[in-house]
C-alpha positions in Angstrom: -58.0 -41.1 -50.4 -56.0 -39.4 -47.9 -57.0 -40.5 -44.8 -55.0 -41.5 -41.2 -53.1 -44.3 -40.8 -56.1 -46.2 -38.8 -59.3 -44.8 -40.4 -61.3 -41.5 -40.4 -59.9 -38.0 -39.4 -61.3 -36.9 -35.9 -61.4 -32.9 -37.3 -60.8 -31.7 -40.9 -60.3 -27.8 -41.1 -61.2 -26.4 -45.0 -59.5 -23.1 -45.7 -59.1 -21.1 -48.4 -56.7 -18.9 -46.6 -54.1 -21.1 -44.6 -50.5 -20.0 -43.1 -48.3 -23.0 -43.8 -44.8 -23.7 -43.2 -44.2 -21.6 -46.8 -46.6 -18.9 -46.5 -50.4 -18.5 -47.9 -52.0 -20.7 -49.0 -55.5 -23.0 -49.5 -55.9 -26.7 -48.3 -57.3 -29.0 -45.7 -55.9 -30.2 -42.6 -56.6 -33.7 -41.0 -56.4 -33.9 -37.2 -56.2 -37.2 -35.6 -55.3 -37.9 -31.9 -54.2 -34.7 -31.4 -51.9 -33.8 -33.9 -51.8 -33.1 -37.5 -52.1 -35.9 -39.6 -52.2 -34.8 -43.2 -52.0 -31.4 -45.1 -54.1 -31.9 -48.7 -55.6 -29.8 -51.3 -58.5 -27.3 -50.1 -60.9 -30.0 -52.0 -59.0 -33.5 -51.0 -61.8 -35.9 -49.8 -60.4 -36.3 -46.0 -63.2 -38.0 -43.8 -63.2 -37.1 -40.7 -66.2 -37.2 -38.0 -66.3 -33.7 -38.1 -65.2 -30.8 -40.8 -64.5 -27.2 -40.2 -66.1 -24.6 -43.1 -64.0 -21.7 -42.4 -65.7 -18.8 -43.4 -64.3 -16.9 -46.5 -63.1 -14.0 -44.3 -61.3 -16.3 -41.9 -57.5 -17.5 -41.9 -56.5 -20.3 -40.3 -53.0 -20.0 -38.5 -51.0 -22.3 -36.3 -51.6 -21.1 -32.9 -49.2 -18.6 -31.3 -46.1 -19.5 -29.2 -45.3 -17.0 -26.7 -42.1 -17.8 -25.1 -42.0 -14.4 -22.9 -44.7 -14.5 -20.0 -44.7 -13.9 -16.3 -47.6 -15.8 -14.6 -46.3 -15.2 -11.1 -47.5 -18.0 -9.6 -47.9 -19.2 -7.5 -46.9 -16.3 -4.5 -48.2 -13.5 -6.3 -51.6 -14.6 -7.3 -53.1 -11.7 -7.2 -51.2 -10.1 -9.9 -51.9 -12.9 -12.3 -52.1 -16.8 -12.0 -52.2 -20.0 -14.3 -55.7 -19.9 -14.6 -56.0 -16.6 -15.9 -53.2 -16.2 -17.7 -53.6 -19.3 -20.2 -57.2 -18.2 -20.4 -56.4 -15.0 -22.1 -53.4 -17.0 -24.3 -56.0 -18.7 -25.9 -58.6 -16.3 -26.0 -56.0 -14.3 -28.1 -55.0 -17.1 -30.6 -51.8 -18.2 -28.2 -51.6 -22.2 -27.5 -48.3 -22.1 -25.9 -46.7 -20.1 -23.2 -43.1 -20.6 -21.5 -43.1 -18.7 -18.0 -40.9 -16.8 -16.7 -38.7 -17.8 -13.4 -39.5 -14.4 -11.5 -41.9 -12.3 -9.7 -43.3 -16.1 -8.4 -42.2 -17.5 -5.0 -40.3 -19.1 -4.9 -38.5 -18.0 -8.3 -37.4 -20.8 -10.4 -34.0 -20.6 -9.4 -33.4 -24.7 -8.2 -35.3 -27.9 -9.0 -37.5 -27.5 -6.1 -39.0 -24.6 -7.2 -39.4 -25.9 -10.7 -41.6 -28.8 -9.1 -43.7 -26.0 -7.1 -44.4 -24.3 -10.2 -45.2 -27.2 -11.9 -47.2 -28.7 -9.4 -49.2 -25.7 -9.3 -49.8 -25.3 -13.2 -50.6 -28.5 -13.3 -54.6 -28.2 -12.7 -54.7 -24.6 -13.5 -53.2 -24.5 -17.7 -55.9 -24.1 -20.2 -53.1 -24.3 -22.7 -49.8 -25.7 -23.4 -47.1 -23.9 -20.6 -43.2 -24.4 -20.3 -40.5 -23.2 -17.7 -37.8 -20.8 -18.1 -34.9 -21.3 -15.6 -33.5 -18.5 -13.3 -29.6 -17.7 -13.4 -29.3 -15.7 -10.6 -26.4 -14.8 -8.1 -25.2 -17.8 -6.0 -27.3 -21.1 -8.0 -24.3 -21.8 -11.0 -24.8 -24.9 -8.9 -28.1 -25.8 -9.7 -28.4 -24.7 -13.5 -27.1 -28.3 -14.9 -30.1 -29.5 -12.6 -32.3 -27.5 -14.3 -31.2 -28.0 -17.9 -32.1 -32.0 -16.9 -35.2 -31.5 -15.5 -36.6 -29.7 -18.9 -36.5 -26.0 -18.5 -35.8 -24.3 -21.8 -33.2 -22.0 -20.7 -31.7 -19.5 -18.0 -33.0 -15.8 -17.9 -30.9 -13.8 -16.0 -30.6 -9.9 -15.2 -27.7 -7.3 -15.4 -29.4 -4.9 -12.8 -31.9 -5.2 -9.9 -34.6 -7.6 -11.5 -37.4 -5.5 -9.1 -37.5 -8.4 -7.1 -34.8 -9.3 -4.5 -35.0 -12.7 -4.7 -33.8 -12.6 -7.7 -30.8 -11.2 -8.0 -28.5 -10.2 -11.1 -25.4 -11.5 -12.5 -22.3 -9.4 -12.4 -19.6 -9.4 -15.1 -17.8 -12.7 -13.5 -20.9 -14.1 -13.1 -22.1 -13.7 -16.2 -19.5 -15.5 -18.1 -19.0 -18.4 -15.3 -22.8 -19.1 -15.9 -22.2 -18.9 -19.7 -18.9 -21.1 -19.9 -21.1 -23.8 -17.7 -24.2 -23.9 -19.7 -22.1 -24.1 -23.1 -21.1 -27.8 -22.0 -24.3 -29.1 -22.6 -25.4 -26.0 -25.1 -27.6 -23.9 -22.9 -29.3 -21.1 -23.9 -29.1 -17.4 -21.5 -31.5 -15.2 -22.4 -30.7 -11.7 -20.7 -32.7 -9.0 -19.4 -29.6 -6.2 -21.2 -30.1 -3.0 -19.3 -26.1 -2.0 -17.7 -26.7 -1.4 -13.9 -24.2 1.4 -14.0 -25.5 3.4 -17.0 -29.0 3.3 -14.6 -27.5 4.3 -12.1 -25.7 7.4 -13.4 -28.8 8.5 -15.4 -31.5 10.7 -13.9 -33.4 9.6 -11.3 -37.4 8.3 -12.6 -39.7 10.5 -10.8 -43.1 12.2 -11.2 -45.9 12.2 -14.0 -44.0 13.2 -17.1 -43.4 10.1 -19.4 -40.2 11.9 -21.1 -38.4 12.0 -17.5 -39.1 8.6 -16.9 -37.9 8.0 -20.1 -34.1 9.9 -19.6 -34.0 7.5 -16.2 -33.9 4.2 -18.8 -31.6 5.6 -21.8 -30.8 3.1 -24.6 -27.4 3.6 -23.6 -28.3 1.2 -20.6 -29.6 -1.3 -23.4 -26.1 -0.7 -25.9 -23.5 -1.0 -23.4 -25.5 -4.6 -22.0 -26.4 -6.1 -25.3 -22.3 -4.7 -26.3 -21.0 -7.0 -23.2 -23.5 -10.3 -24.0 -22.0 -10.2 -27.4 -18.5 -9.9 -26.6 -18.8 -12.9 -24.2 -20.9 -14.9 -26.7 -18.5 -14.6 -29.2 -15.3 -15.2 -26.7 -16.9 -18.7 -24.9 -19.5 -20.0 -28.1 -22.2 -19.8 -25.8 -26.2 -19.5 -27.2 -27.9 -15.9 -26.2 -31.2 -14.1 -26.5 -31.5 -10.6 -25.7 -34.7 -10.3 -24.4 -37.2 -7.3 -25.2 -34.8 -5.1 -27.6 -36.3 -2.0 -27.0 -33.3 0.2 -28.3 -32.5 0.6 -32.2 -29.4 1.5 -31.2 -28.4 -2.2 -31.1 -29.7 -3.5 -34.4 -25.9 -2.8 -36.3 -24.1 -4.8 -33.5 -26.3 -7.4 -33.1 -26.4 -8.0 -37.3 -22.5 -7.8 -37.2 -22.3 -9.9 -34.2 -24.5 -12.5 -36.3 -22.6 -11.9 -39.6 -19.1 -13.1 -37.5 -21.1 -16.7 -36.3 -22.0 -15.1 -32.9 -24.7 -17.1 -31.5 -27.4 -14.3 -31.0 -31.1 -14.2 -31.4 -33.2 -11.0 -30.4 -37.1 -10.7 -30.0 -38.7 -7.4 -29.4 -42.4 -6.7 -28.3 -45.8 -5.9 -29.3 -45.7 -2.5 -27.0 -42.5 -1.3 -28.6 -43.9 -1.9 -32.1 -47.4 -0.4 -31.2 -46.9 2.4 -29.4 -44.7 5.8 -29.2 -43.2 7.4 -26.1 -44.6 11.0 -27.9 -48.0 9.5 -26.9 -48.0 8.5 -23.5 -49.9 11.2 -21.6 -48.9 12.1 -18.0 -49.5 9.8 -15.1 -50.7 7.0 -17.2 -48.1 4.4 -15.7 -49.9 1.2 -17.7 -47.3 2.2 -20.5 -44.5 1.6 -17.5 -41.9 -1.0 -18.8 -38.4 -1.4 -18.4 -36.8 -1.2 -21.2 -39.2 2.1 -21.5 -41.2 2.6 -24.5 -39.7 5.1 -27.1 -39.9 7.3 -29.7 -41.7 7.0 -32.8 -38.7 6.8 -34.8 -36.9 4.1 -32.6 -39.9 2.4 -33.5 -40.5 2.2 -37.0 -36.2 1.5 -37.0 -37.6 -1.5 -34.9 -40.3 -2.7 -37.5 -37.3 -2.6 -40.0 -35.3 -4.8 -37.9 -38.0 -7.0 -38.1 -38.3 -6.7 -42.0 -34.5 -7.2 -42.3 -34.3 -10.3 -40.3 -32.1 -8.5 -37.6 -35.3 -9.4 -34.9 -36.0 -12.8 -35.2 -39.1 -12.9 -33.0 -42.2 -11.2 -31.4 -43.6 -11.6 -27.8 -45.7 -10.4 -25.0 -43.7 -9.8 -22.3 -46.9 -9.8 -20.9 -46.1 -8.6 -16.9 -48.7 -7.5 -15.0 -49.7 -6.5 -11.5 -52.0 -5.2 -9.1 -54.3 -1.5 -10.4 -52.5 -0.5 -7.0 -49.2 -1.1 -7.7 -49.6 0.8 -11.1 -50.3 3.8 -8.4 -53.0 5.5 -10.6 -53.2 7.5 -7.6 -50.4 9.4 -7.8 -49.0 8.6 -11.3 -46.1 8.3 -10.5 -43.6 6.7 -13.1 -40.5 6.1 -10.3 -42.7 4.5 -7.8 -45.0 2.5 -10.5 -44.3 -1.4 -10.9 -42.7 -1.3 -14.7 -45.2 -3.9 -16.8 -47.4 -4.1 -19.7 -50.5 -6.7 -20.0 -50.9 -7.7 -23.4 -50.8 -11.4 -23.7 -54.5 -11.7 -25.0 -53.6 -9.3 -27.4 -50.4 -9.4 -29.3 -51.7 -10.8 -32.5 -54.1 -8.1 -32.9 -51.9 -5.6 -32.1 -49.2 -6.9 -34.5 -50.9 -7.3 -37.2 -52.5 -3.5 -36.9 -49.1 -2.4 -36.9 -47.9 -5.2 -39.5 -50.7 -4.5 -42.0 -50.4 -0.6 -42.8 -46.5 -1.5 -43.2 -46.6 -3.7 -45.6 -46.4 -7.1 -44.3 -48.3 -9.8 -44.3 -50.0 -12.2 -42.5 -47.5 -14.8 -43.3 -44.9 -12.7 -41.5 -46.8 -12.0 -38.5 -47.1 -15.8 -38.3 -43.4 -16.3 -38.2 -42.1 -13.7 -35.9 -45.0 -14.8 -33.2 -45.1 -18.6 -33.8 -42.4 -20.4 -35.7 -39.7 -18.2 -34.9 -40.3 -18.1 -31.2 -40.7 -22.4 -31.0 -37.8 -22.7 -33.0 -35.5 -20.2 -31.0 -36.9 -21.7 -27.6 -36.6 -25.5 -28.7 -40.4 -26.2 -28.5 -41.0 -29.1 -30.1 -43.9 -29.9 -32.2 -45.2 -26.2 -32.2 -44.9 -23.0 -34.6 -46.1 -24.4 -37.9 -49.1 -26.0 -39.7 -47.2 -29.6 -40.6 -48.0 -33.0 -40.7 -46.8 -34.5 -37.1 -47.0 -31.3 -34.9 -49.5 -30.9 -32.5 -52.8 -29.6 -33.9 -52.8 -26.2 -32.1 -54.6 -23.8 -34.3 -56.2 -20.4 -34.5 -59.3 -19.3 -36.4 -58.3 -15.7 -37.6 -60.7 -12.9 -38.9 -57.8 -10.2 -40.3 -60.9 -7.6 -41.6 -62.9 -7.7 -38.4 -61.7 -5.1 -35.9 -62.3 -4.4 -32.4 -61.9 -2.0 -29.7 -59.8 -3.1 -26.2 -62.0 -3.4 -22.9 -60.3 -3.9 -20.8 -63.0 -5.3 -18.8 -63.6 -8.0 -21.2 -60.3 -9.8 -20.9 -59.3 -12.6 -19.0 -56.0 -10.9 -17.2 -56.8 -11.1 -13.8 -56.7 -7.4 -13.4 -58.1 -4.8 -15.8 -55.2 -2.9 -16.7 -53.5 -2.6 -20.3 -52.4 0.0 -22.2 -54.3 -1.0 -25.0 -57.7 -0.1 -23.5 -59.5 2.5 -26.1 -57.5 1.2 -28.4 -59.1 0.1 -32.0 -57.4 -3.3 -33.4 -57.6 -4.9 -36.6 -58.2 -9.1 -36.6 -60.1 -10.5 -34.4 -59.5 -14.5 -32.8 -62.7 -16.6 -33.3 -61.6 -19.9 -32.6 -58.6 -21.3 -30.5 -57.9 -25.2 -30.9 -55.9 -27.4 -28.5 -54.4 -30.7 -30.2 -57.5 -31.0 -32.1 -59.7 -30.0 -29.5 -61.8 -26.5 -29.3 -61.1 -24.2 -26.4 -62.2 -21.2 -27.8 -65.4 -19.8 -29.8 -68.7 -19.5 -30.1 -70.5 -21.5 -27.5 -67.4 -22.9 -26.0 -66.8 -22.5 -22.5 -62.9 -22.9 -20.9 -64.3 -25.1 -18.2 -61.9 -27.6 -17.8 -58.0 -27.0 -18.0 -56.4 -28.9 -20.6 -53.1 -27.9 -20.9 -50.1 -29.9 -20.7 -46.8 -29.4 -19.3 -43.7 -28.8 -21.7 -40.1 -29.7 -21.4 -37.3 -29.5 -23.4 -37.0 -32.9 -24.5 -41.2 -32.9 -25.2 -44.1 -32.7 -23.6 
């Protein structure tokens, strides 16, 4: 009988749909002390001192890895916070989030802000959280530090971040910092927007999405992701091009690969949901930068994905104040550029994903093993003996509408409110422990802190 090495199973979960390592499938998985012990046949006789029915409409899915969040804390508490922001992770099937190191204060720019951060998620993570390092203007100093102390890479800008403290890398800059984090193999992932193609593009102002729109051309996105490449491939250093909004770049970036340059790309849930055709005047929640854009860019997006060109999919999930999203005056120049989403990417996904053509299966892998494996997060991404036991009770049939008034973000504001969505989360577990479903209340934080090297 299958059982763990010292006796009885703590949890068994019975599904006869399961997202393994290979795709769908059936089977039972045996939790003990936290991790996954043993993957068996749907009827293997695993004891265990408690067993999970899942219901015939229900998947069960490794939980989601979102390597792409900014929790802004602590400093800017008030536009979202480790408390609320792992709350809506797991409430949306995500078990693991890796923050990034700007719009908090201090930034995570130096090892003593890495420890404020930490100290501060510390009591506050209802899930799994990791650190992002900042590469910023003036700290090539303090990145080796960094790397050390467990961050799982650098994010650094090519324009104004929208924060001053954290300023972006020129062209010198840029391949100093990459020549110093290739001796010890350092991933960059880059914000690639060009500061000059913004600033010789039309000036964002006023209610109309399509001028905001001509103020963030995917020229701006080319020219940046052209230059990463081109230095990639000249020093061997690891890049990730964060939130690939533009089409544009999906030839270079396969080419790029196809020659051995070390290049990964992720895009987002907003890019693949929505269309810049559709965003009405004055509604600044679809504000992001890169922008949001047209349908076709869009679906040439979803078959980037279905190529393998886009390796991943994450939130991006960067929210603010209703103030700053100045509602008032609608404004796209003068509104904070951010979309909240983290509780709601699988959802959104996989309404997108389904009326395409793919399959659960491949939702799975762009938004959980793809994105541990890219970031280094060990033990994550996959439903195999020896990870943790982070997992996620998934109804694909059930559907909702978004109320925004009914997720955990700290503030209500998503552009996915009165939006209908396909799958719905009903249970969110922790290393073999239930934080989410019916009856269970996230009363206690639980989370621990990752590092490179483990948790």
């Amino acid at each position: 009988m299958p059982e763990a090495a010292n006796g009885a199973f703590d949890v068994v979960f019975r599904a006869r749909r399961l997202i393994g390592p290979n795709g769908e499938t059936s089977g039972s998985v045996g939790v003990r002390d936290g991790r996954i012990a043993a993957v068996e046949p749907l009827d293997a006789p695993l004891e265990a001192a408690r067993t999970i029915e899942l219901a015939a409409d229900e998947v069960l899915l490794p939980g989601l890895v979102d390597t792409h969040v900014h929790v802004n804390d602590p400093g800017r508490t008030e536009w979202e916070g480790f408390d609320t922001a792992t709350r809506a992770a797991a409430a949306g099937g995500v078990t693991t989030i890796l923050d990034m190191p700007l719009n908090s204060l201090p930034p995570t720019i130096d090892t003593g802000a890495l420890e404020v951060k930490r100290k501060t998620a510390r009591e506050k993570a209802y899930i799994d959280v990791g650190f992002w390092g900042g590469a910023v203007h003036g700290n090539l100093a303090e990145l080796r530090g960094l790397h050390e102390a467990g961050v799982f890479g650098f994010k650094c800008f090519l324009l104004h971040s929208g924060v001053d403290e954290f300023p972006p890398l020129n062209p010198t800059e840029l391949d100093e910092a990459l020549r110093e984090l290739t001796r010890y193999d350092g991933l960059m992932i880059v914000h690639a927007e060009d500061s000059d193609a913004i600033e010789h593009a039309p000036t964002a102002h006023g209610e109309t999405y399509g001028d905001f729109l001509n103020s963030r051309p995917r020229g701006a996105e080319n020219v940046a992701i052209a230059q990463v490449i081109e230095l990639a491939r000249r020093i061997g250093a690891r890049v990730h091009i964060l939130h690939l909004s533009s089409s544009d770049a999906l030839p270079m970036i396969a080419s790029a690969r196809a020659d051995g340059v070390k290049v990964t790309v992720e895009t987002c849930p907003h890019y693949l949901s929505f269309s810049a055709e559709e965003v009405p005047d004055g509604a600044t929640q679809f504000k992001c930068c890169p922008p949001i854009r047209e349908a076709r860019n869009r679906e040439l997006l979803w078959q980037g994905l279905a190529d393998g060109i886009i390796d991943c999919v994450v939130s991006d999930h960067s929210p603010c104040t209703p103030e700053l999203k100045r509602f008032d005056i609608g404004d796209f120049g003068v509104a904070w550029g951010g979309v909240s989403s983290l509780q709601l990417g699988l959802s959104a996904v996989w309404t997108q994903a389904r009326v395409r053509g793919h399959s659960l299966a491949d939702v799975v892998q762009w938004m959980s093993r793809k994105p541990a494996d890219l970031a280094g997060v060990r033990g994550k991404g996959a439903i195999a003996v020896g990870n943790d036991a982070d997992l996620c009770v998934f109804a694909p049939d059930d559907a909702f509408v978004v109320d925004v008034g009914k997720l955990h973000h700290r503030n209500p504001v998503s552009p996915y409110h009165g939006r209908p969505l396909s799958g719905v989360v009903r249970e969110t577990w922790l290393r073999g422990t239930q934080i989410v479903g019916p009856g269970v209340e996230m009363t206690a934080p639980q989370g621990n802190l990752l590092t490179r090297q483990g948790s």
